[in-house]
C-alpha positions in Angstrom: 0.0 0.0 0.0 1.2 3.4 -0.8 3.3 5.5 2.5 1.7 8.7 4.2 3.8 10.2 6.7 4.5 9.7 9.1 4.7 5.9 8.1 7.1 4.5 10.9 9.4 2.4 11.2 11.9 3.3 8.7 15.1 1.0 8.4 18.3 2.5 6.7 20.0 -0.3 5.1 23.3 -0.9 3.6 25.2 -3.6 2.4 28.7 -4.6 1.1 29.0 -7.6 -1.2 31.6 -9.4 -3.2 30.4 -7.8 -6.1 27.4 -6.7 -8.0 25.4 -9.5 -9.5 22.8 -10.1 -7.0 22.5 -13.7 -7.6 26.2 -14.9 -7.5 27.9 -12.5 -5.3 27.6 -12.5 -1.6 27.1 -10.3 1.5 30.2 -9.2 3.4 28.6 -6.4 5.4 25.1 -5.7 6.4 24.0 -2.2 8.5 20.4 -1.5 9.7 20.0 2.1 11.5 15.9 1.6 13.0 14.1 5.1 13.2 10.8 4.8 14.8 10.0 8.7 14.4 11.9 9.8 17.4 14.6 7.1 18.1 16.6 5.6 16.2 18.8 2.4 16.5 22.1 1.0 15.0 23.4 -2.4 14.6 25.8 -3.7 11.9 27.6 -7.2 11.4 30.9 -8.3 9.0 29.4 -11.8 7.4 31.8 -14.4 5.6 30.7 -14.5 2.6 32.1 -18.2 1.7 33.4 -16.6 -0.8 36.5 -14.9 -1.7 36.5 -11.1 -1.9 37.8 -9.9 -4.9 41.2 -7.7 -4.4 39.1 -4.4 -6.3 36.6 -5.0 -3.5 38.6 -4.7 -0.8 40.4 -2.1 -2.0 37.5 -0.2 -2.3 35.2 -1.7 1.0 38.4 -2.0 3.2 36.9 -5.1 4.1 39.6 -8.3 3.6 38.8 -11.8 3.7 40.9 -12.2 6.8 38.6 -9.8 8.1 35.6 -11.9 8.0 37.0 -15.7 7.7 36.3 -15.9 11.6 32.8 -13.7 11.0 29.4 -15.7 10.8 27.9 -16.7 7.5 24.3 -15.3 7.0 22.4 -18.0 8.0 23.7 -17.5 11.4 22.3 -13.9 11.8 19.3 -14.2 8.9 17.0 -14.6 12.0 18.1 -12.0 13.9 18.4 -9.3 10.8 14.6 -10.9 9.5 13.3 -9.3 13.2 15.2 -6.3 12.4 13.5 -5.3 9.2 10.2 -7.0 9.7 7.6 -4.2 9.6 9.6 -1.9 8.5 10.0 0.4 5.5 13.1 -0.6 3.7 15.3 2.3 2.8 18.2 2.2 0.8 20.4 4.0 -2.1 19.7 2.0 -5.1 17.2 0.0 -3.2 17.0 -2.5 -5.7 20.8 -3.7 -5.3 20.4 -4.1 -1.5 16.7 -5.6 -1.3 17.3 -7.9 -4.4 20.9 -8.9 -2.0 18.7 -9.8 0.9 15.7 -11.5 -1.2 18.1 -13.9 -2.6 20.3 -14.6 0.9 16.4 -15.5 2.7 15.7 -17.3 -0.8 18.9 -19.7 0.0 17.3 -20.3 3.3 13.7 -21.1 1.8 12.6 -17.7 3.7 10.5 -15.5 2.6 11.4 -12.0 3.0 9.2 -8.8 1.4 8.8 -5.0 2.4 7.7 -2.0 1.2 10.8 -0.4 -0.7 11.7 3.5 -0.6 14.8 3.8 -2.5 16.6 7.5 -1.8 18.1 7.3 -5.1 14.7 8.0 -6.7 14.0 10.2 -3.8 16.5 12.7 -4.4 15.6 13.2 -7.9 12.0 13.8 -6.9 13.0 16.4 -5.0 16.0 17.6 -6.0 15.2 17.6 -9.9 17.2 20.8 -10.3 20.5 18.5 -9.9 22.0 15.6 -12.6 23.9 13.6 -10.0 22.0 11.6 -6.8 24.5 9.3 -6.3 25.7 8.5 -2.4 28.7 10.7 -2.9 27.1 14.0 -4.5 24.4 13.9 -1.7 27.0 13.8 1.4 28.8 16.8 -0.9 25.3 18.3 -1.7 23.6 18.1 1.8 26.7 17.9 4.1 26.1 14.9 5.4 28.5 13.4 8.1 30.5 10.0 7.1 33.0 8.7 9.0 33.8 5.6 6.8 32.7 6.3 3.1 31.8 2.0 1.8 31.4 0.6 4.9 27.7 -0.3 5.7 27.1 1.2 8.6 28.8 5.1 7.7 26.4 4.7 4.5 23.3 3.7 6.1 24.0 6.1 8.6 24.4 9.1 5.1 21.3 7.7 3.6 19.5 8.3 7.7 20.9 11.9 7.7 19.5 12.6 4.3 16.1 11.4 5.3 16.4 13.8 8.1 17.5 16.8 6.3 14.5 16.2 3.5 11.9 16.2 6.6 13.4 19.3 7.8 13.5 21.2 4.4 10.1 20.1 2.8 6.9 20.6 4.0 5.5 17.4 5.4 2.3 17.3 2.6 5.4 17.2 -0.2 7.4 14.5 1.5 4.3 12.4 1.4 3.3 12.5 -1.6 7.0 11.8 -2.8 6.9 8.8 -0.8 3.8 7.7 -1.7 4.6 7.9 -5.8 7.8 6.2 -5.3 6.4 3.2 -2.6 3.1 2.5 -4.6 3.5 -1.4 -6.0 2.0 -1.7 -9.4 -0.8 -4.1 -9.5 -0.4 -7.6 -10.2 -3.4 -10.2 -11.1 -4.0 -12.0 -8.0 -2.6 -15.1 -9.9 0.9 -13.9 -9.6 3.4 -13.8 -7.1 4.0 -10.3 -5.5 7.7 -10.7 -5.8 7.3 -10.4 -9.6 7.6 -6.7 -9.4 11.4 -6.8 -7.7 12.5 -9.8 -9.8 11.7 -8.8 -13.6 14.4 -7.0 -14.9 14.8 -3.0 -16.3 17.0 -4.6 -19.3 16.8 -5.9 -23.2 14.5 -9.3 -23.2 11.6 -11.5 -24.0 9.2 -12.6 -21.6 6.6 -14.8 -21.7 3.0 -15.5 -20.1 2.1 -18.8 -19.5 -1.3 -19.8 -18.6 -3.2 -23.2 -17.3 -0.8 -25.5 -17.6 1.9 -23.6 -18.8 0.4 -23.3 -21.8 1.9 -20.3 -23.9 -0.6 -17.5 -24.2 1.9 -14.1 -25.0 5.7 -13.8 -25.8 7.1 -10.2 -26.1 10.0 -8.1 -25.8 11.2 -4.7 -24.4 14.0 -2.6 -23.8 12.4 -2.8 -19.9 11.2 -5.9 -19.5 10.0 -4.8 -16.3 8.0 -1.8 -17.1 6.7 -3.7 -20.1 5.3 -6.5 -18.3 3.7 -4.5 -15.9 1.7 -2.1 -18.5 0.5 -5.3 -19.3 -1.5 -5.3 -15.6 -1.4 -1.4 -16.0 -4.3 -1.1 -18.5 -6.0 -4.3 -18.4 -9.1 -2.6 -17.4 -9.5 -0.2 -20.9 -7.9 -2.8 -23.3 -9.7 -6.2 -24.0 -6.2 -7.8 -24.9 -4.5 -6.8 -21.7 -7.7 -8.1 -19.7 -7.8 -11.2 -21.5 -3.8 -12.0 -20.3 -4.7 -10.8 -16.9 -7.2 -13.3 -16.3 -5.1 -16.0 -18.3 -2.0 -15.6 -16.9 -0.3 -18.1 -14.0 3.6 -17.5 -14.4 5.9 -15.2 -16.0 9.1 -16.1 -17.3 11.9 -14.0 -19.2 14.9 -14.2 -21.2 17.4 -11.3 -20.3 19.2 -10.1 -23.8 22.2 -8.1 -25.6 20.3 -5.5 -27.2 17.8 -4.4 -29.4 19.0 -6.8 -31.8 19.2 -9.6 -29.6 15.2 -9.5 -28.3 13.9 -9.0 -31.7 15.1 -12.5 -33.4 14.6 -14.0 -30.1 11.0 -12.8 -29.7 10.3 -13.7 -34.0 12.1 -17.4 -32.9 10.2 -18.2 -29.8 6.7 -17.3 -31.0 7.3 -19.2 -34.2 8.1 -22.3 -31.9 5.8 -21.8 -29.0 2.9 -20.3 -31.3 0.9 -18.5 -27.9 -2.7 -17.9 -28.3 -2.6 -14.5 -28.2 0.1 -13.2 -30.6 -0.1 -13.1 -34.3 0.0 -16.8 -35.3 3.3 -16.7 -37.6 3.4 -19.1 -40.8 6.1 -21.3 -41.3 8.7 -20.6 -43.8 7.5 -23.5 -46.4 4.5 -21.0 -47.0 6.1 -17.6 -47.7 5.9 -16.8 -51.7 7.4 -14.4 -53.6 7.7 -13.1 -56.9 10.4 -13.8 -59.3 11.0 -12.4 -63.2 10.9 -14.8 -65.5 11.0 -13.7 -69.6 8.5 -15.3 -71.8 9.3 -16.3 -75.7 7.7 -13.0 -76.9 10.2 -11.2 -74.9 7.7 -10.1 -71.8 9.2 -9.7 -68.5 6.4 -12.1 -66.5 5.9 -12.6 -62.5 5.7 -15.9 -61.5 4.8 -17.1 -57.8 7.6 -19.4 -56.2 7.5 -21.1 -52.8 10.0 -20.3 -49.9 10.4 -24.5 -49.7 11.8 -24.5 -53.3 14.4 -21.4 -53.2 17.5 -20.7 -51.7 15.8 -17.4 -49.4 18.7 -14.5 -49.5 21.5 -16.2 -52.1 19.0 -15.7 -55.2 18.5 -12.6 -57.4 15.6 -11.4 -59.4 13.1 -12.3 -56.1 10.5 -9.3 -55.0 8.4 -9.4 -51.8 7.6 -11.7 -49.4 3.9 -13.1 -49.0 2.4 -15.0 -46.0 0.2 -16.2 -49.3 -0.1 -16.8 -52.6 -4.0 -14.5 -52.4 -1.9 -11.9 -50.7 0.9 -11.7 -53.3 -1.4 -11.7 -56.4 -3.3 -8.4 -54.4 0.2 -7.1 -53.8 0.3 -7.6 -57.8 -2.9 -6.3 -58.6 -2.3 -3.0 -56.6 1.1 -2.4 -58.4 -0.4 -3.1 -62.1 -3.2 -0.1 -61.5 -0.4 2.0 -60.0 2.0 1.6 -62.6 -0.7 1.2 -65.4 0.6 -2.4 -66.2 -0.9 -5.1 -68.3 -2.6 -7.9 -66.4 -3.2 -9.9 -69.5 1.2 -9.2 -70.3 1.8 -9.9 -66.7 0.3 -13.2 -66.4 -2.9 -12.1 -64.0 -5.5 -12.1 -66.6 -6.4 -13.6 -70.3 -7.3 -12.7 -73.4 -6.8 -13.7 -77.0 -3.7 -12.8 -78.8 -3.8 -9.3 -79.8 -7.2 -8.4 -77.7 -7.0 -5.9 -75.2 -6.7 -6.3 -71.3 -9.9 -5.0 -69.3 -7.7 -2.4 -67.9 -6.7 -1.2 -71.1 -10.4 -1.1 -72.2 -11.4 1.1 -69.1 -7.3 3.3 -70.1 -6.0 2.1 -67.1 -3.2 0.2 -69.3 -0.8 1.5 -72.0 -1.5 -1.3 -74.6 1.1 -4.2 -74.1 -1.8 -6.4 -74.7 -2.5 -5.0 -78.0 1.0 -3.8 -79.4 0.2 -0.5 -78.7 3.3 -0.1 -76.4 6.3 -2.0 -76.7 7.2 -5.4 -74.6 10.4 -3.0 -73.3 8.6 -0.1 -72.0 6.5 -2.3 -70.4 9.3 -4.2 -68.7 11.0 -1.7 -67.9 7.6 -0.2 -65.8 7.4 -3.5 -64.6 10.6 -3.6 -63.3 10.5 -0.1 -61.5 7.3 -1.3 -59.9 8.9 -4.6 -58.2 12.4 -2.4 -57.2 10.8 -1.5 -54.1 10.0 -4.3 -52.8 13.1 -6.0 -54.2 14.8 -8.7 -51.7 18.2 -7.7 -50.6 21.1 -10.6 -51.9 23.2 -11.3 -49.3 26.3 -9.3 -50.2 29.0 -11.4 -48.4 30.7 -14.5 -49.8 30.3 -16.0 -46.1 28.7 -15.5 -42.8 28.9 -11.8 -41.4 28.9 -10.5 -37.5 27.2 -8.3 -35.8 28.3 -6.8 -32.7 25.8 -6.4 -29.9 27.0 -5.5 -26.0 29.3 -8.9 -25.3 28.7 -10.9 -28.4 28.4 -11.0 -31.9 25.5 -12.1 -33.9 26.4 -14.9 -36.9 24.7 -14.4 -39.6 25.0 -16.1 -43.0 22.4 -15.5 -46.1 19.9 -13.7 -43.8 20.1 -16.6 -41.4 20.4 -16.1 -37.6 22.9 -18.9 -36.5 23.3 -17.7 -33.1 25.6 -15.4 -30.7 29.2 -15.8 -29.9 31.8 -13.9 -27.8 34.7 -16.2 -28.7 36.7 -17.0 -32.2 36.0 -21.0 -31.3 32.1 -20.2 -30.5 31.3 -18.6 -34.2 33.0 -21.8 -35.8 31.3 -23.8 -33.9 27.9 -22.3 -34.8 29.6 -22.1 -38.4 29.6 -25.9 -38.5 26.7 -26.8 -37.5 24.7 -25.3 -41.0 22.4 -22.7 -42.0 18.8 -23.0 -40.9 15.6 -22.0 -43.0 15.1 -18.9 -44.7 13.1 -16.5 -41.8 11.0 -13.9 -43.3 10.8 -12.2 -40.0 15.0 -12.9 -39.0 15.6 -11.0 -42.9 13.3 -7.9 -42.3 14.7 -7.3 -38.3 18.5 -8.0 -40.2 18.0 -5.8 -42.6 18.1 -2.8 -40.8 21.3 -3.7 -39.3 23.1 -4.3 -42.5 25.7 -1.6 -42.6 26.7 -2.7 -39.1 27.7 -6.6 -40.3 31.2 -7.0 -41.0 32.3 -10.4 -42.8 33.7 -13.5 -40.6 37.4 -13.3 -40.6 37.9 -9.3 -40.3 40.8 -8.7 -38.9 38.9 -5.9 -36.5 36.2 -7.7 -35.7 38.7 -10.9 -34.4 40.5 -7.9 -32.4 37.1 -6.5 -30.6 36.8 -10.2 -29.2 40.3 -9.9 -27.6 39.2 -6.7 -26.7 36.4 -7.8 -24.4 38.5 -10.4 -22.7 37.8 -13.5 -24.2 
């Protein structure tokens, strides 16, 4: 439920870790300053980690492993820390690093732990908008706030306390609350769904799925935020008939976390192909696409004809023009471009006649006389030809496969083919070896964009970017 002030007990937390992935790295420190509205309380603890501390992280936390190889390990002090924060409102900078810390150390010990989150990160820029930076170390600068002990937990939950105070002290009380209130309201969730959701789905690149009864596949998506994505889903469920429909559908959430844009485009075309949910577009396979492809009849006439994506070689062949989920759709696709262009239907194939009789379209001046000889087999080709140009399929212009550099890895690519993602020279030959799959209408239009960017397998710079990331 959302905060008014005064909403106490307020517990300041920090935390020092091993490092920053919340569900590898472990807790090393742990500081919880209690403030009931008039008194506060401090208590912090050194954990062993059973883990070694890297040598960056000490550097930076002071904290050594000597220091805490004779310290208890969580689970020794999880009850005791679970009392501590129980009923309270959990206040941290960047909240989410500390709580999603914590969630995962009870998680090891099959307990539950869940609080209402105010993170002072987000608070400062509420009401502090006026400044770019909100990190710990501009606020103490900013506010002159007293550390003794700058990355150790309790100097830094003790900062984050002071900050709290000043706030109370410099805004009017109505403000405050209705900062806190914005920033501590949980976005609805169907009542299907775990609460927890909301602090476990990631704010990066990724698909995510909704499964239903039975894990049964009703939606597949992706975002840039997976996070806020999924929850406008639950956001507007109420005005669209879509969103309801997955509200009252959906038993479990799942997600893929991705490179890039890049990366959670394929993957979202890939997985709804395979898992076909009820509620996306129902994609055909590639057996069904057609397109059209110049052929020149005896009299010289340039002529459409319909081929199959089973019987081509998708992005190696020339002379190929759209892409058709149906043969209905690319003879529309055909009609549309004859009246535009004032082509003969009767020349191109659609329509017939008698040799030397005219077209219907020619009868009613809508075509320039191919039919009857009025206008030579060349001009018409040549209209014909500008007509199909634009929606002419790109050859792949590389001899070979091609990469495309995304965050960590690089995307192989070979004929418009998505063969996978690599960060080492050994993983593309390994994805090199094992063939090219079908011919993906949706794989070829997301690639396409992203053409200038591919550089052929075997560039020199491209073999020097992997060194470059460390691999």
């Amino acid at each position: 439920m959302p905060l008014s002030l005064p909403a106490y007990p307020f517990a300041f937390v920090d935390l020092e870790t091993t490092g920053a992935t919340i569900t590898r790295d472990r807790i090393t420190e742990i500081a919880i300053v209690s403030f009931d509205g008039s008194t506060s309380h401090r208590w912090s603890q050194l954990v062993n980690p059973e883990a070694r501390i890297p040598p960056f992280i000490e550097q930076l936390t002071g904290i050594s492993n000597e220091m805490v190889s004779d310290q208890p390990v969580f689970a020794d002090i999880a009850a005791e820390v679970l009392a501590r924060l129980e009923g309270h409102v959990f206040v941290a900078h960047n909240a989410r690093f500390d709580y999603g810390f914590l969630k995962n150390e009870f998680k090891r010990l099959d307990l539950t732990f869940r609080a209402t989150v105010l993170c002072t990160v987000k608070l400062s820029r509420a009401l502090f908008p006026e400044h770019h930076k909100h990190n710990l170390d501009s606020l103490i600068t900013r506010h002159a706030l007293l550390v003794s002990a700058r990355h150790r937990a309790l100097a830094d939950a003790e900062a984050i306390f002071q900050f709290w105070q000043m706030a109370q002290m410099k805004f009017p009380a109505a403000t405050l609350s209705a900062a806190v209130r914005e920033l501590t309201a949980r976005p609805s969730l169907p009542s299907h769904l775990d609460a927890d959701l909301v602090d476990l789905l990631p704010r990066s690149h990724g698909v995510y799925f909704f499964y239903g009864e039975n894990r049964l596949p009703i939606y597949v998506g992706k975002s840039n935020n997976v996070r806020q994505r999924v929850l406008s889903h639950f956001s507007s469920d109420h005005a669209i008939a879509k969103e309801m429909s997955i509200s009252q559908q959906v038993r479990q959430v799942e997600w893929i976390e991705c490179e890039g844009e890049i990366d959670a485009l394929i993957t979202e075309a890939r997985l709804i192909k395979e898992l076909q949910p009820t509620l996306n577009r129902q994609l055909r396979r590639n057996s069904e696409f057609c397109s059209w492809q110049l052929v020149e009849q005896t009299a010289g006439a340039l002529q459409p004809r319909l081929v199959y994506g089973r019987d081509l070689d998708l992005g190696s062949q020339a002379r190929l023009y759209g892409l058709y989920k149906s043969a209905a759709s690319a003879r529309e696709s055909l009609m549309e471009m004859a009246k535009q262009y004032q082509l003969c239907t009767v020349t191109l194939g659609i329509e017939k006649a008698l040799p030397g009789k005219p077209c219907f379209a020619y009868q009613l001046r809508q075509c320039k006389g191919a039919c009857t000889g009025a206008e030579p087999l060349q001009q018409h080709n040549l209209r014909l030809i500008e007509a199909l140009t634009k929606i002419r399929l790109k050859v792949w212009p590389f001899a070979g496969a091609a990469l495309l550099a995304e965050g960590n890895v690089h995307h192989v690519i070979d004929a418009w083919c998505y063969l996978g993602s690599a960060s080492t020279e050994q993983q593309v030959a390994q994805l090199l070896e094992q063939g090219k799959p079908s011919f993906d209408r949706d794989t070829y239009r997301i690639l396409l964009k992203y053409l200038s960017r591919m550089k052929p397998v075997g560039a020199a710079s491209e073999f020097d970017s992997f060194q470059a990331n460390g691999t």
